[in-house]
DSSP file (Angstrom, degrees, kcal/mol; ACC not computed):
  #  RESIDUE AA STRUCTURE BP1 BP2  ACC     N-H-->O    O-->H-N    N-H-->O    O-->H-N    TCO  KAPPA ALPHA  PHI   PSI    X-CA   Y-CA   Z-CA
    1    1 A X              0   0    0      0, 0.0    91,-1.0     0, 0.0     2,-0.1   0.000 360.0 360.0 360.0 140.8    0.0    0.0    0.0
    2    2 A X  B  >  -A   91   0A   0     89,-0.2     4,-2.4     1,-0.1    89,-0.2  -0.341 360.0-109.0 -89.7 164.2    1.3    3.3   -1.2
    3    3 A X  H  > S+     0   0    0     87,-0.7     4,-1.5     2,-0.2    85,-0.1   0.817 118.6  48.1 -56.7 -50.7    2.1    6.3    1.3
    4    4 A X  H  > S+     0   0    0     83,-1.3     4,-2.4    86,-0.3     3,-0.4   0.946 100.3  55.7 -46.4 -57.2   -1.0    8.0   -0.2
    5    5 A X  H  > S+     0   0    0      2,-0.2     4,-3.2    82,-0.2    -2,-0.2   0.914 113.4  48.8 -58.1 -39.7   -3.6    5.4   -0.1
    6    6 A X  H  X S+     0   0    0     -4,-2.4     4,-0.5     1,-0.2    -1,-0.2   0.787 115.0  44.2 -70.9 -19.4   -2.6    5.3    3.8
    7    7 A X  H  X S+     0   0    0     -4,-1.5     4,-1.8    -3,-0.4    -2,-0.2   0.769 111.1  52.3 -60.5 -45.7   -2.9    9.0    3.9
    8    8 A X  H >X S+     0   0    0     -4,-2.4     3,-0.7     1,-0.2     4,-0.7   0.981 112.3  48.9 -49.3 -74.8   -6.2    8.8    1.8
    9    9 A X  H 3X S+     0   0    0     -4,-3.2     4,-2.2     2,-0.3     3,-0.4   0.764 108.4  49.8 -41.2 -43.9   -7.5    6.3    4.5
   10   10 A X  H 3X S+     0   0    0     -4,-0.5     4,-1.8     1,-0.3    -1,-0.2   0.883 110.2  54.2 -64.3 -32.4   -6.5    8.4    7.7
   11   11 A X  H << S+     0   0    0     -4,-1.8     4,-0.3    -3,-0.7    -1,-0.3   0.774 110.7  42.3 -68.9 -30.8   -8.3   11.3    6.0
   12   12 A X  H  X S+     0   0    0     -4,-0.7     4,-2.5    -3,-0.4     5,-0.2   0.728 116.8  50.4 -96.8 -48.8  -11.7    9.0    5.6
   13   13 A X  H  X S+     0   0    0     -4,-2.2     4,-2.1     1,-0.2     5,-0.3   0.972 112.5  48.8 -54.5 -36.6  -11.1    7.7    9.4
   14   14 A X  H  X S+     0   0    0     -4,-1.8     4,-0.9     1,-0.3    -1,-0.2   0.729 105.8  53.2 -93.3   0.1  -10.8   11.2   10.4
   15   15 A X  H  > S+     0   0    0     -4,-0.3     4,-1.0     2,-0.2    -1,-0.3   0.872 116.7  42.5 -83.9 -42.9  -14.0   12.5    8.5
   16   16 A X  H  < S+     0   0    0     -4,-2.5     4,-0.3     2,-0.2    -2,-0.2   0.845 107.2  56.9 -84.2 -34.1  -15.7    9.8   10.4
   17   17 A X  H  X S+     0   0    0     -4,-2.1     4,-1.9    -5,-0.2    29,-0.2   0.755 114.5  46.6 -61.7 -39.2  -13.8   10.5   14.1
   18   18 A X  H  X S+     0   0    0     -4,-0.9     4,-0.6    -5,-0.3    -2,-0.2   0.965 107.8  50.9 -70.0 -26.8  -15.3   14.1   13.6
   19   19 A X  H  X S+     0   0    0     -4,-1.0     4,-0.8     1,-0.3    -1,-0.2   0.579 116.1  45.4-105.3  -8.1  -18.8   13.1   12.6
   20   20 A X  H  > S+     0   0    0     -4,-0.3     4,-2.0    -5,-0.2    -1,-0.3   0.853 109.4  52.6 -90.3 -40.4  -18.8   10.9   15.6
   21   21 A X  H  < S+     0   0    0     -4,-1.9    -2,-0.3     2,-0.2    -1,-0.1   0.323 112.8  47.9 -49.3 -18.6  -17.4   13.5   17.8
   22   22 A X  H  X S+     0   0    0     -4,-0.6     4,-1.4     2,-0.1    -1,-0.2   0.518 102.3  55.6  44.7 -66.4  -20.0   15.6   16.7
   23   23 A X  H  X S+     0   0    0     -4,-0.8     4,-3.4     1,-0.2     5,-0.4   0.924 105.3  62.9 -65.4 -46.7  -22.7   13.2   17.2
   24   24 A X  H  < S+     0   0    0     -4,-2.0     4,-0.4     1,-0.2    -3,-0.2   0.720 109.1  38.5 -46.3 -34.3  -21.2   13.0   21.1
   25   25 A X  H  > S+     0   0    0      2,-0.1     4,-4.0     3,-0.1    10,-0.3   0.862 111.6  52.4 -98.5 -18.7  -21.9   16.3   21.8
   26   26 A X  H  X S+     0   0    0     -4,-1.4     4,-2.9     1,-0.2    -2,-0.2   0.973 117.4  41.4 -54.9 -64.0  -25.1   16.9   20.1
   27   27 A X  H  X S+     0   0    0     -4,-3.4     4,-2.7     2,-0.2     5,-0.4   0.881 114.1  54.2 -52.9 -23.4  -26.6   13.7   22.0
   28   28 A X  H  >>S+     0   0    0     -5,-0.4     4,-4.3    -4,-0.4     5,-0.9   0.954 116.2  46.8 -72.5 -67.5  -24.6   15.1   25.5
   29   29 A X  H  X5S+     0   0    0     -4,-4.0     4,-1.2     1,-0.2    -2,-0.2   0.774 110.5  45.7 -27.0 -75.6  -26.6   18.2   24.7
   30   30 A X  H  <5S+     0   0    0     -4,-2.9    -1,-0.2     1,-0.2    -2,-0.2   0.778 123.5  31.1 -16.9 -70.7  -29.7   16.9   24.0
   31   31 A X  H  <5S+     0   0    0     -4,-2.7    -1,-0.2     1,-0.2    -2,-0.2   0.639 131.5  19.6-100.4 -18.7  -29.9   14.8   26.7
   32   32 A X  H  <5S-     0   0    0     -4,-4.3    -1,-0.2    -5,-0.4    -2,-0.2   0.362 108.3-118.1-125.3   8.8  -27.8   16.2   30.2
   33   33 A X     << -     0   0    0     -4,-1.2    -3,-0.1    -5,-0.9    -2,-0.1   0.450  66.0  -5.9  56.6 170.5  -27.9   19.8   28.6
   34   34 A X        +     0   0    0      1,-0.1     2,-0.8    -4,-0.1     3,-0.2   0.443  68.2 179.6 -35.0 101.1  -24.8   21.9   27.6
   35   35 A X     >  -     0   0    0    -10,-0.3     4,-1.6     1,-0.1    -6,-0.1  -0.596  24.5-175.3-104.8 117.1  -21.8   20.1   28.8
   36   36 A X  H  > S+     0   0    0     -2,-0.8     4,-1.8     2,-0.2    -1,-0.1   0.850  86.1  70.8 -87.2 -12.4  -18.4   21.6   28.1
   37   37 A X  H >> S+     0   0    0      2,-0.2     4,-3.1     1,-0.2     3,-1.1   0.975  95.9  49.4 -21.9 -83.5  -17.1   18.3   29.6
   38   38 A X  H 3> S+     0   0    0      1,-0.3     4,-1.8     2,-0.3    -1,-0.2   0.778 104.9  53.6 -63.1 -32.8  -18.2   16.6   26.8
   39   39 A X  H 3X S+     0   0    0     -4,-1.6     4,-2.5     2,-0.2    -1,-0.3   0.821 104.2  58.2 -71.5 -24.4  -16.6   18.7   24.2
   40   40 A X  H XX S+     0   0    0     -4,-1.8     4,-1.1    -3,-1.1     3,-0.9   0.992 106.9  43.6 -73.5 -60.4  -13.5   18.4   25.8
   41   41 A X  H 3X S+     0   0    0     -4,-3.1     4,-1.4     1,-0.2    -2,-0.2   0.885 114.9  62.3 -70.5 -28.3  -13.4   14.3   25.5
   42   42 A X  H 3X S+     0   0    0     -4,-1.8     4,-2.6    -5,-0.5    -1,-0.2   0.976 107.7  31.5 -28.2 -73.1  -14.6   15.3   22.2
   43   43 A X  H <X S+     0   0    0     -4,-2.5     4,-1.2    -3,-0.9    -2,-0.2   0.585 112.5  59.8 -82.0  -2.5  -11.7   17.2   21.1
   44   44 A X  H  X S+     0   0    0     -4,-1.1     4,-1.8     2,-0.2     5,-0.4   0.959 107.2  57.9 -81.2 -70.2   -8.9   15.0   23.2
   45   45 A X  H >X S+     0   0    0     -4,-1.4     3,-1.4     2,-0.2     4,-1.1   0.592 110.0  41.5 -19.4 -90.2  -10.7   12.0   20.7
   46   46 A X  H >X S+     0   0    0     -4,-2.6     3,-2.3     1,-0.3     4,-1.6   0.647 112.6  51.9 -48.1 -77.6   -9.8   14.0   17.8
   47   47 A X  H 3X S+     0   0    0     -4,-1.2     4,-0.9     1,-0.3    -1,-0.3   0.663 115.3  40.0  13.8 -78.8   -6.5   14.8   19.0
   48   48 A X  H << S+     0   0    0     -4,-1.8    -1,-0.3    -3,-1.4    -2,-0.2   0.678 112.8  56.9 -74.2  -8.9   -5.5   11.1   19.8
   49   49 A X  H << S+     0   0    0     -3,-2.3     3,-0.4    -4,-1.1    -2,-0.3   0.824 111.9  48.2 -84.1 -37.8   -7.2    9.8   16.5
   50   50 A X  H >< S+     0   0    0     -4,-1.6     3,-1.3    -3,-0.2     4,-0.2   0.562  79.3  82.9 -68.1 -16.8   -5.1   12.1   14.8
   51   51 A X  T 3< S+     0   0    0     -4,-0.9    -1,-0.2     1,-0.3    -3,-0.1   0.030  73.4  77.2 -75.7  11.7   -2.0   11.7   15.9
   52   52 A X  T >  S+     0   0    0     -3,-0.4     3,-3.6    -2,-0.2    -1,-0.3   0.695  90.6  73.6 -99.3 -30.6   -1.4    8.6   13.4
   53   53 A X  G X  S+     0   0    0     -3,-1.3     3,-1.0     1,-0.3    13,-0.3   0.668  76.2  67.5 -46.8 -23.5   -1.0   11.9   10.8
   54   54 A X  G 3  S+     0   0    0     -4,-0.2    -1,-0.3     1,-0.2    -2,-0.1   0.550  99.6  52.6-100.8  -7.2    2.3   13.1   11.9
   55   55 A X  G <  S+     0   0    0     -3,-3.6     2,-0.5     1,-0.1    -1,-0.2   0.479  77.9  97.2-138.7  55.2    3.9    9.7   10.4
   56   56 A X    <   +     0   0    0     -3,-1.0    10,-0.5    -4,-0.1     9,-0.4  -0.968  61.4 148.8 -96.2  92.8    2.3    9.9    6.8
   57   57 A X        -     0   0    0     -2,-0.5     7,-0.2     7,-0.2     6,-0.2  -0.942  55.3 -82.5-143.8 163.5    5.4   11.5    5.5
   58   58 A X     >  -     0   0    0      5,-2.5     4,-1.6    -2,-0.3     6,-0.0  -0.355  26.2-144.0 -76.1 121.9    7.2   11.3    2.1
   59   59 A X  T  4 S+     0   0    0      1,-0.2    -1,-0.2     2,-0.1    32,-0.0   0.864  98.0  42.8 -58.4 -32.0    9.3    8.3    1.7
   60   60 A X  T  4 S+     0   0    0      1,-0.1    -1,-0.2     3,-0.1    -2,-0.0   0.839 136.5   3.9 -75.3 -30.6   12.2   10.4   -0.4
   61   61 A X  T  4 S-     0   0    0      2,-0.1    -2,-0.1    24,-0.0    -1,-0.1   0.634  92.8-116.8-135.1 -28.1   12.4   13.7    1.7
   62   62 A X     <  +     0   0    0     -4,-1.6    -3,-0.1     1,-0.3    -6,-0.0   0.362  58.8 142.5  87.1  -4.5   10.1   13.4    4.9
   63   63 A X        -     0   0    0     -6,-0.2    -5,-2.5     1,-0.1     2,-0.6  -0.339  52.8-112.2 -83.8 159.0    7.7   15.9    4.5
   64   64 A X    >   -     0   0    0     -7,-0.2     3,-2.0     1,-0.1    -7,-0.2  -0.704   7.0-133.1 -96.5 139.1    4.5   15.1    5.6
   65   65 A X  T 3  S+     0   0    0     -2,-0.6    12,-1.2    -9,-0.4    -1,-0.1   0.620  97.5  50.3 -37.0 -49.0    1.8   14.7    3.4
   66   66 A X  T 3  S+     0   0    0    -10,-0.5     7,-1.0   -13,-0.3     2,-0.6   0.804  92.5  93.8 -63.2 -35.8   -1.1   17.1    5.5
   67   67 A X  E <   +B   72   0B   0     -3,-2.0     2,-0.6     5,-0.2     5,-0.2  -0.589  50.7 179.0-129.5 122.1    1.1   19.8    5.8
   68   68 A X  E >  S-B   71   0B   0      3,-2.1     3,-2.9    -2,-0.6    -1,-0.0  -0.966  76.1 -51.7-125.0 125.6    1.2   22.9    3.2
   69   69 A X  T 3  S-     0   0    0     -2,-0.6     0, 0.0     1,-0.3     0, 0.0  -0.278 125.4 -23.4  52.6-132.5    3.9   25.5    4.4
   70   70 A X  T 3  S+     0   0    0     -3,-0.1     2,-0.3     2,-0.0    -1,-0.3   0.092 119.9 102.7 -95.5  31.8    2.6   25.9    8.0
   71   71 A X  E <   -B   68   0B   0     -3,-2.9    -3,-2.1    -5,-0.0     2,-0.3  -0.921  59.9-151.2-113.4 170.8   -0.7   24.9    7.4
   72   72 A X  E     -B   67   0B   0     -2,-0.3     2,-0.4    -5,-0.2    -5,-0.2  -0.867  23.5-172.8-139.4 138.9   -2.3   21.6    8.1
   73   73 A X        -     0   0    0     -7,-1.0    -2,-0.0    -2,-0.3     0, 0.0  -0.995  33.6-108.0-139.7 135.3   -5.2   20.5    5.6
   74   74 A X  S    S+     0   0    0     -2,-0.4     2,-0.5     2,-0.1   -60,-0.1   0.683  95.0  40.6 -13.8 -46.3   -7.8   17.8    5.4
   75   75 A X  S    S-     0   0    0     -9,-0.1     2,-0.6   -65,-0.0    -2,-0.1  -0.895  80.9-111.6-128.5 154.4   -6.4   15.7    2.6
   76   76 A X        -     0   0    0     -2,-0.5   -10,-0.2   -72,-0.2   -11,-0.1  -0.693  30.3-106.4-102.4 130.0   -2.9   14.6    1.5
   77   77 A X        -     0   0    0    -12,-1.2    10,-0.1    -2,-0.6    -1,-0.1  -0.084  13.9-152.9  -2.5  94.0   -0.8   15.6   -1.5
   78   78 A X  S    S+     0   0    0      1,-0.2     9,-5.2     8,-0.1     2,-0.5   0.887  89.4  42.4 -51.8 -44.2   -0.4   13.4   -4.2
   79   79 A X  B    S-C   86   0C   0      7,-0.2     7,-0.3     8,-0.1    -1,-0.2  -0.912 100.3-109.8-102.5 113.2    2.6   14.8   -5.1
   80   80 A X     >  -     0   0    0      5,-1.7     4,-1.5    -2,-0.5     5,-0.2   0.085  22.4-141.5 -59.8 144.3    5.1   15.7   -2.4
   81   81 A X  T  4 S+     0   0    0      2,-0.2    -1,-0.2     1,-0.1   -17,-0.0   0.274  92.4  41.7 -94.6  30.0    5.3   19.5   -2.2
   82   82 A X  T  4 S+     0   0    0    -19,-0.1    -1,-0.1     3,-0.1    -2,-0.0   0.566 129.2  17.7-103.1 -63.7    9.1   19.4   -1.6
   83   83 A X  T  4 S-     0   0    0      2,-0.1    -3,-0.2     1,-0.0    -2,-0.2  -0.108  95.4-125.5 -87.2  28.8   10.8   16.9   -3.7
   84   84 A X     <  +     0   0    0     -4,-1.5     2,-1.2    -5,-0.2    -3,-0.1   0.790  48.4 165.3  34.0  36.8    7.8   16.5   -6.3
   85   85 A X        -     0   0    0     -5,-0.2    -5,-1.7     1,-0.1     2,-0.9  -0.713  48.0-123.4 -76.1 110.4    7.6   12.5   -5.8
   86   86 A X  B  >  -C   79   0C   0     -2,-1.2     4,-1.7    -7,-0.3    -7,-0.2  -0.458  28.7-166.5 -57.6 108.2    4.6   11.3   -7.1
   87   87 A X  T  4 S+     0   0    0     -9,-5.2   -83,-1.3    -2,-0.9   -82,-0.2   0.115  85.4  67.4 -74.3  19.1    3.2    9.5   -3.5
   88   88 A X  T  4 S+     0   0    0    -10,-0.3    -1,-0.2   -84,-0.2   -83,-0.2   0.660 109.0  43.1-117.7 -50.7    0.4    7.5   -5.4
   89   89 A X  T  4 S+     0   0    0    -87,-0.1     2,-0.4     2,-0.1    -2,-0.2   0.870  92.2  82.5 -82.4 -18.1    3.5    5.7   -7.0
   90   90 A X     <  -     0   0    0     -4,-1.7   -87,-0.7     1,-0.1   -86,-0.3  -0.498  69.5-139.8 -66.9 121.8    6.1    4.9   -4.2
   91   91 A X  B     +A    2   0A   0     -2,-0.4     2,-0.4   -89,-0.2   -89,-0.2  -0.608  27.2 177.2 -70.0 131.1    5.5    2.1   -2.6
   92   92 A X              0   0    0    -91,-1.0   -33,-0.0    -2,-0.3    -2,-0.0  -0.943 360.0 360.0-155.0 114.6    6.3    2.7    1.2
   93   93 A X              0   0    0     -2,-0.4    -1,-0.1   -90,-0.0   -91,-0.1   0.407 360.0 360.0 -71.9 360.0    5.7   -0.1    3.9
């Protein structure tokens, strides 16, 4: 499995980690009324569900795949945006 497709996949997990996170505070709401409690174990989830992102990084160079310049974005880079490696092709265990 390429270094992309495992980047591709953490981005799908983490669309799903939000929408669950999400559902957790709506229902906390709902049901025990406005709990900042619960948004905090919210966002520590995301936090520790993310944290597999910081070692999706470009086999050739290191950079990681989320990250343009200093900013951090939703989906990874096909091509790395230092050394221009097409990541779709490299094969990286």
């Amino acid at each position: 499995m390429t270094v992309f497709e495992r980047a591709k996949r953490h981005a799908w997990f983490m669309a799903g980690a939000l929408l669950i996170a999400i559902l957790f505070v709506l229902v906390v709401d709902r049901y025990f009324g406005h709990s900042t409690i619960a948004f905090g174990i919210a966002i520590v989830g995301l936090v520790f569900a993310n944290t597999k992102m910081l070692s999706l990084n470009c086999p050739i160079c290191g950079k990681n795949l989320f990250f343009r310049g200093i900013f951090v974005v939703p989906w990874p880079n096909r091509t790395c945006g230092k050394c221009r490696t097409e990541l779709e092709d490299s094969i990286d265990n």
